[in-house]
C-alpha angles and dihedrals in degrees: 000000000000083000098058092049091051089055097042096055085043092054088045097055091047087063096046089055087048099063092031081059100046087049092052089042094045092045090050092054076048096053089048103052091049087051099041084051087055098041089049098037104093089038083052093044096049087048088049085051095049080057090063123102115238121224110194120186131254112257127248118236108206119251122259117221113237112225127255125253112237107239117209118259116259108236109184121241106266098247100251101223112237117257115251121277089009081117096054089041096056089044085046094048098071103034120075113252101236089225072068096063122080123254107205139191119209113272093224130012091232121112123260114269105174117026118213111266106205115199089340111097124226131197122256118216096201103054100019107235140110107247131144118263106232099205148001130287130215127194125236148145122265120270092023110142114267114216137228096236096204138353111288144104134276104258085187155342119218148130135239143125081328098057121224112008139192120188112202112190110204093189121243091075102299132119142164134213122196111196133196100047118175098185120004079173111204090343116137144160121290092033108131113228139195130213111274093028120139106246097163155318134278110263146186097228101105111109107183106026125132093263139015092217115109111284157136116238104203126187137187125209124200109193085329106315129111115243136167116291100201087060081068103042125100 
């Protein structure tokens, strides 16, 4: 019976030493293999690289300049002297020349009774309404001789609110009008006259003048525009 025992333990132990043996075997092969991948991993990954396709880049040919055109040479313009008097012509040009401008005489010798008004409107007592007066008027006496205040020709003879009246156009731009006629006697358009000339007579046949007093209501025109005919008589 103890020998039993004694053989049994001794088996027992043998097998013991048996599996210790193969673990110690079987961690050593372990232990091997790790060491033997890291000893061939760098020789496996530069194989594995050499593997790899290379892609080299195209090479760059340096550019050629390309030559310069050669541009013409820019000579100035030679300064072209102005002929003389060009400079007095062009000032002259837009002023007007004073010979232009109308030297006038009085129509009638007679005192101003309505000024010219301009824009500002003035009331008129016979029709009874503010309106401009559009010229001067000078008192007088029927039948008292009307003059021709410059050279020119009559433009036109006609009637209206401003009775009998005769138009005398004295070229670059200026006319004159002269109103309330009694008699132009065989004056018509187209009849060159002279400063000084008789043209009329002082009337009655204005009908919505400023007074009904005698009188001759007297306008200039300037390209068609009113202005004061005291500022062109002499």
């Amino acid at each position: 019976m103890k020998e039993r025992k004694t053989k049994s333990i001794e088996n027992g132990g043998f097998y013991i030493a048996l599996c210790a043996c193969i673990l110690i075997i079987a961690l050593v092969g372990y232990m091997s293999s790790l060491s033997s991948k890291d000893e061939q991993a760098p020789e496996q990954q530069l194989a594995d690289n050499s593997k790899t396709e290379v892609y080299t880049l195209p090479t760059m040919q340096p550019a050629t300049a390309q030559p310069a055109t050669p541009q013409p040479a820019r000579t100035a313009a030679p300064a072209t002297a102005a002929p003389a008097g060009a400079s007095e012509r062009a000032v002259s040009s837009t002023v007007t020349d004073v010979e232009d401008i109308p030297h006038l005489i009085a129509p009638v010798k007679g005192e101003v009774k309505v000024e010219f008004s301009g824009d500002q409107l003035v009331f008129n007592d016979i029709v009874s309404d503010w309106r401009t007066h559009d010229g001067v008027d000078f008192t007088a006496n029927v039948n008292d001789d009307v003059l021709a205040s410059g050279d020119g020709v009559i433009e036109d003879v006609y009637s209206d609110s401003l009775g009998d009246c005769i138009l005398i156009d004295h070229q670059n731009g200026y006319k004159t009008l002269y109103a309330n006629l009694a008699d132009v006697g065989d004056k018509k358009a187209g009849d060159e006259v002279k400063k000084g000339d008789v043209i009329g007579k002082i009337g009655e046949t204005a009908l919505a003048d400023f007074t009904k007093e005698p009188h001759l209501h007297f306008e200039v025109l300037a390209d068609g525009k009113n202005v004061n005919p005291l500022e062109y008589i002499e």
